[in-house]
Structure formats: structure tokens, C-alpha cells
TORMAR-722691 format. One line per 5 residues: their letters; for each residue x negated, y, z negated of C-alpha. Coordinates in Angstrom, 2 decimals, m for minus. Each point is the difference from the previous one (the first is absolute). Example, Ala and Ser with C-alpha at 12.3 -4.5 7.8 and 13.67 -1.06 7.14 Angstrom:
BEGIN
AS	m12.30,m4.50,m7.80  m1.37,3.44,0.66
END
This chain:
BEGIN
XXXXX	69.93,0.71,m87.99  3.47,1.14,m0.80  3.88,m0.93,0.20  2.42,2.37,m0.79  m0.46,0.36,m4.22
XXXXX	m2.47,m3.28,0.08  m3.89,1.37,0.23  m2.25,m3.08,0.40  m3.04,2.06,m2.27  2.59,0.89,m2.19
XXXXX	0.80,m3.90,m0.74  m3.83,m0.81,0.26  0.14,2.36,m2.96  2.87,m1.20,m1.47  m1.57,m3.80,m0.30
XXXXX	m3.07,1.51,m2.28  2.17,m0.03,m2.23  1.03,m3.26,m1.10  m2.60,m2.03,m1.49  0.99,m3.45,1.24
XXXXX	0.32,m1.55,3.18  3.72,m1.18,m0.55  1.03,3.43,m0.72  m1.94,1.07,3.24  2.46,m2.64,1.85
XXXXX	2.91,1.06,m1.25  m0.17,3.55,0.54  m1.38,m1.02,3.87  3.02,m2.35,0.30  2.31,2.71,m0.84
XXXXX	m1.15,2.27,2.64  m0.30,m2.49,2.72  4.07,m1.21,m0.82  0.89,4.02,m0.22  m2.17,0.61,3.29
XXXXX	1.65,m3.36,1.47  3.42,1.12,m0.65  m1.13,3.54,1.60  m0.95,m1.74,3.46  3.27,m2.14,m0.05
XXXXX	2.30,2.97,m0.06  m1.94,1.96,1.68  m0.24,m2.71,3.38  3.44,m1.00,m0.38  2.77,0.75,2.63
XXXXX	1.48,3.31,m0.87  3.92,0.00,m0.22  0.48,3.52,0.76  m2.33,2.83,1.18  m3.12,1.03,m1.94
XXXXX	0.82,3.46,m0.67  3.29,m1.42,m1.96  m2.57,m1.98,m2.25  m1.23,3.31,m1.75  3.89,0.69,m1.20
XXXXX	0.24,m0.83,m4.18  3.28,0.57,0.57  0.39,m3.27,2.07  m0.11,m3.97,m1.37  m1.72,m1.58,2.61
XXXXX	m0.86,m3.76,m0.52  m3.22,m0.30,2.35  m1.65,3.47,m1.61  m2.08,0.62,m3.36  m1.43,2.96,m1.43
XXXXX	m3.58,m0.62,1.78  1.76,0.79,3.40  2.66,2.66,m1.28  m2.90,1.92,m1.11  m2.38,m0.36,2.86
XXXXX	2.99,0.97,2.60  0.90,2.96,m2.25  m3.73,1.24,0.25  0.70,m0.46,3.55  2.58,2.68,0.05
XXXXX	m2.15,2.29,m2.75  m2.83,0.00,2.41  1.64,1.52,3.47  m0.03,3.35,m1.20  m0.20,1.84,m3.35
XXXXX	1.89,2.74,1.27  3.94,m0.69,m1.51  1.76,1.47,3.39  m1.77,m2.79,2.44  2.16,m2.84,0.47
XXXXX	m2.46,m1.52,2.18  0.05,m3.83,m1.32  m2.12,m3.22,0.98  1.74,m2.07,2.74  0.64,m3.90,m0.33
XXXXX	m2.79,m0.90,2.30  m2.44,2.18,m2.14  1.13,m1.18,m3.52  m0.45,m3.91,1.58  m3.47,1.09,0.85
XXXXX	m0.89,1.88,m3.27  1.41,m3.23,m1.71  m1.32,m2.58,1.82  m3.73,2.05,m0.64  0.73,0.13,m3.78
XXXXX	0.95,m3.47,m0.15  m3.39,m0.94,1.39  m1.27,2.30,m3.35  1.48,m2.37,m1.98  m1.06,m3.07,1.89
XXXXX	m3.49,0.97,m0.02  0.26,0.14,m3.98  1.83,m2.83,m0.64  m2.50,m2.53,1.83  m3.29,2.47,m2.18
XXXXX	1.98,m0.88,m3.26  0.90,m3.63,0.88  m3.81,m0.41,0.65  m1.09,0.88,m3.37  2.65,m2.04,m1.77
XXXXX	m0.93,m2.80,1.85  m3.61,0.51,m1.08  0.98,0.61,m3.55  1.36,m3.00,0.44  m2.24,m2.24,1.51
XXXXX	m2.49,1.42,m3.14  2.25,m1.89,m2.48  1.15,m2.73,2.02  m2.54,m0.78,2.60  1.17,m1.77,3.08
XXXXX	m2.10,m3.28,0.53  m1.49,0.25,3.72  m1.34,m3.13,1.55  m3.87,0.21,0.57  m0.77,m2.71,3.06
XXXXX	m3.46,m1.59,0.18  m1.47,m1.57,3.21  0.67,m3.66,m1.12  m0.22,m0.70,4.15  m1.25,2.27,2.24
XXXXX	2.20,m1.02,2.84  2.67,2.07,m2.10  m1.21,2.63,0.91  m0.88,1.97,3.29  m1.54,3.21,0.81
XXXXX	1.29,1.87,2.70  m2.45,1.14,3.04  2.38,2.79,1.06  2.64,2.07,m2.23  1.65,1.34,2.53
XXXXX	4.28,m1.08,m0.29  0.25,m2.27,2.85  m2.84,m2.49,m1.51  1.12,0.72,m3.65  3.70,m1.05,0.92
XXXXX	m1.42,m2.88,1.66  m1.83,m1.33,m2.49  3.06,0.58,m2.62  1.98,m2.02,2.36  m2.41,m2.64,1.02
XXXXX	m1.74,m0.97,m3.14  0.94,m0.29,m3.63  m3.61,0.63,m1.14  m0.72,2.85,m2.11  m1.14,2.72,1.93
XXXXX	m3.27,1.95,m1.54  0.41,4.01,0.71  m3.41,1.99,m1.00  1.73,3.36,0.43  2.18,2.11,m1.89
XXXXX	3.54,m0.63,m1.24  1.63,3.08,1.10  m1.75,m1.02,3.65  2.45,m3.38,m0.03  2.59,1.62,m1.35
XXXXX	m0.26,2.16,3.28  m0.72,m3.10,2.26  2.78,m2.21,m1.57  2.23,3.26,0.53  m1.57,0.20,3.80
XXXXX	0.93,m3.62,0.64  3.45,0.33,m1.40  0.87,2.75,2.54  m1.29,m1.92,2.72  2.08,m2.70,m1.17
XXXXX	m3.39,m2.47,0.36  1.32,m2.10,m3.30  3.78,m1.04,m0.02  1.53,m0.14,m3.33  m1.50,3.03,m1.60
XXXXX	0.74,3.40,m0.90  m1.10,3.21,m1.72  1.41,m1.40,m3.09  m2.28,m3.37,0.64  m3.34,1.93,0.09
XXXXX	m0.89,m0.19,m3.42  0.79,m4.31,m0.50  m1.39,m0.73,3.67  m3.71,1.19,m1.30  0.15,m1.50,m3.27
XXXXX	1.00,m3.38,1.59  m2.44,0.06,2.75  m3.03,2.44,m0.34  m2.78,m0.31,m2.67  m3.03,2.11,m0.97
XXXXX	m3.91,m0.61,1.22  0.48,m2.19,m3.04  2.59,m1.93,0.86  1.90,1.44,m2.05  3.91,0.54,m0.22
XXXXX	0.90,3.91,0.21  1.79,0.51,m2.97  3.40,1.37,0.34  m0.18,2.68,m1.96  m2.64,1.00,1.85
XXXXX	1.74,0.31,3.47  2.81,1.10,m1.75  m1.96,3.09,m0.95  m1.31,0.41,3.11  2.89,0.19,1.93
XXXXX	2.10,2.37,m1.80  m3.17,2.38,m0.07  m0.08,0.10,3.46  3.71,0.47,0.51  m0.43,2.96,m3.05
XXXXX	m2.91,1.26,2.11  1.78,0.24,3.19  3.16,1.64,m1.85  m1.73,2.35,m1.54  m1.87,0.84,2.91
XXXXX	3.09,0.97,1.65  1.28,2.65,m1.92  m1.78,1.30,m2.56  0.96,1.57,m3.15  m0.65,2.52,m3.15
XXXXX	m0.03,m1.77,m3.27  2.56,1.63,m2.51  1.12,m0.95,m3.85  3.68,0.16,m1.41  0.88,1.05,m2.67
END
């Protein structure tokens, strides 16, 4: 997984070298800010057009070097032969951006997972276990399907029991949201609806954490599904 010069193995590598988990933080901190400040730019309205972005010779408030250099390459790649003055149009720089944004998108979210794990290790969050003080809090469902899960979310405020996976009602929750089955929610929502209202064969609160992880590993999944890349280190 790479970014223009960031190389996720090469910070994997980079984080075997410090010898406490603070350090660890702050080095993962400092990437996520520099990778933040990457996506800002880079998503931001543009001014003027792209190909005037690769100019040094131009002071242009809404550029930085991340995107000067990556629309320069632009340029370098169309033809190696110093004659051609074939260049990149608008539409296709938008489109080469908008796909290397997504690069650095992709990253961001890997590194803010480990940080917040690194985290969590010296701070751990405190995640309320429930216990079946009265059954009639709880309910099991006799169908999962989106219709009878929405129902019961708007019907009841008993704790409903779910035997299968997480990443299954992340997809049913997601289901139900499209259909618009459960006012007041949204993609954002997903993660505090199931906390708040689903619980383990134990009766159990899912942690958040837990969904947390869940989630973004099946947005990562379907990203990097859908283009895939070759791993490269910077020097």
C-alpha cells in the first residue's frame, strides 16, 4: 500500500524501531496530520487549472508541493520523447487526481487504525458489558431479514440478541438504511445504532472498538478490491 513517497511496509518498518509505545504514537500521528493535510489540498476546489499547479514558478495559495509534484509527473509521463508536446487534458488530470487521492485515503484510514490501537493498548477504552438482569430486555429475532429488523428497532426498546456475524449487521443495518426502513439514521450512525441496540449470544454489548474495526475493514476490503496496486518503497 502506497501514496506518493509514503510506503505503508516502509512505515511498518519504520515503527520497529522505536522501543516504546509513545514513540510509536508519535511517529503514527505525524503521518496521519502530513497524510491529512495531503487529502485536504488535494480535495479542495482548484482556483485555476491543474496543469498550472505543476508551475514552481507560480505562488498559488490552494497548491503544495505533494500536488506540484504529482501534476509535474503528469506531464513527465506523456512521452519521453522531448519533441512531443502531447500533454494531459483537464478532464484527465481530474481523473488521475481524484484516483491518487483515493491512494492517500486508503492509507490514511490503515495508519489511523493502528494509532488508534496503539492507543487503546495504553489507554484502554472502558466498554459496557450488559448481563441479563431481566430477560424481557432482551429479544431474539425469528427473521433477520431488514423489514423485521427495522421493525423491531422501531417498535421495541429491548435489546435485540444477533447470533451471526458483525460484518453480516453491518451489511443489514447498511441494507435497511438504503431502504430507508429506520428514520433518523445514516451511514455515519451504523457503528452507535449496534452498540446501543444489538448484543452477543451472551448478552453482551458489542464493543465499539470492535465494530469500529469491522467496518473500516470492510470499506478497506471493498477499496482495495477495486483497484489494485504494486507495493513500492521511497526513498
Amino acid at each position: 500500500m502506497f501514496a506518493g513517497n509514503f510506503n505503508y511496509h516502509q512505515i511498518l518498518f519504520a515503527l520497529d524501531t522505536f522501543n516504546h509505545d509513545n514513540e510509536k504514537i508519535g511517529y503514527l500521528e505525524k503521518i496521519s496530520d502530513e497524510l491529512t493535510r495531503i487529502v485536504d489540498c488535494f480535495e479542495s476546489p482548484k482556483s485555476l487549472p491543474l496543469n498550472m499547479y505543476a508551475s514552481k514558478n507560480l505562488s498559488i495559495t490552494d497548491n503544495n508541493p505533494e500536488l506540484q509534484g504529482f501534476i509535474k509527473k503528469q506531464f513527465d509521463l506523456v512521452t519521453s520523447n522531448p519533441y512531443d508536446k502531447r500533454y494531459p487534458s483537464e478532464s484527465e488530470l481530474k481523473s488521475l487526481l481524484k484516483s491518487e487521492t483515493l491512494k492517500y485515503k486508503k492509507l490514511l484510514m490503515i495508519v489511523n487504525k493502528d494509532l488508534e490501537e496503539l492507543i487503546g493498548k495504553i489507554e484502554p477504552q472502558n466498554y459496557i458489558v450488559s448481563e441479563p438482569v431481566n430477560e424481557n430486555n432482551f429479544i431474539f429475532p425469528q427473521k433477520s431479514t431488514p423489514n423485521f429488523i427495522s421493525y423491531l428497532l422501531i417498535n421495541t426498546n429491548r435489546m435485540i440478541i444477533w447470533e451471526k456475524s458483525i460484518g453480516e449487521l453491518i451489511d443489514l443495518i447498511k441494507i435497511i438504511i438504503v431502504l430507508e426502513l429506520y428514520p433518523d439514521i445514516d451511514e455515519n450512525g451504523i457503528i452507535n445504532l449496534i452498540c446501543k441496540r444489538f448484543v452477543n449470544n451472551n448478552k453482551e454489548l458489542f464493543s465499539t472498538r470492535q465494530v469500529d474495526k469491522t467496518y473500516n475493514m470492510l470499506q478497506n476490503t471493498f477499496w482495495l478490491n477495486s483497484r489494485g496496486c504494486t507495493p513500492k518503497f521511497y526513498h
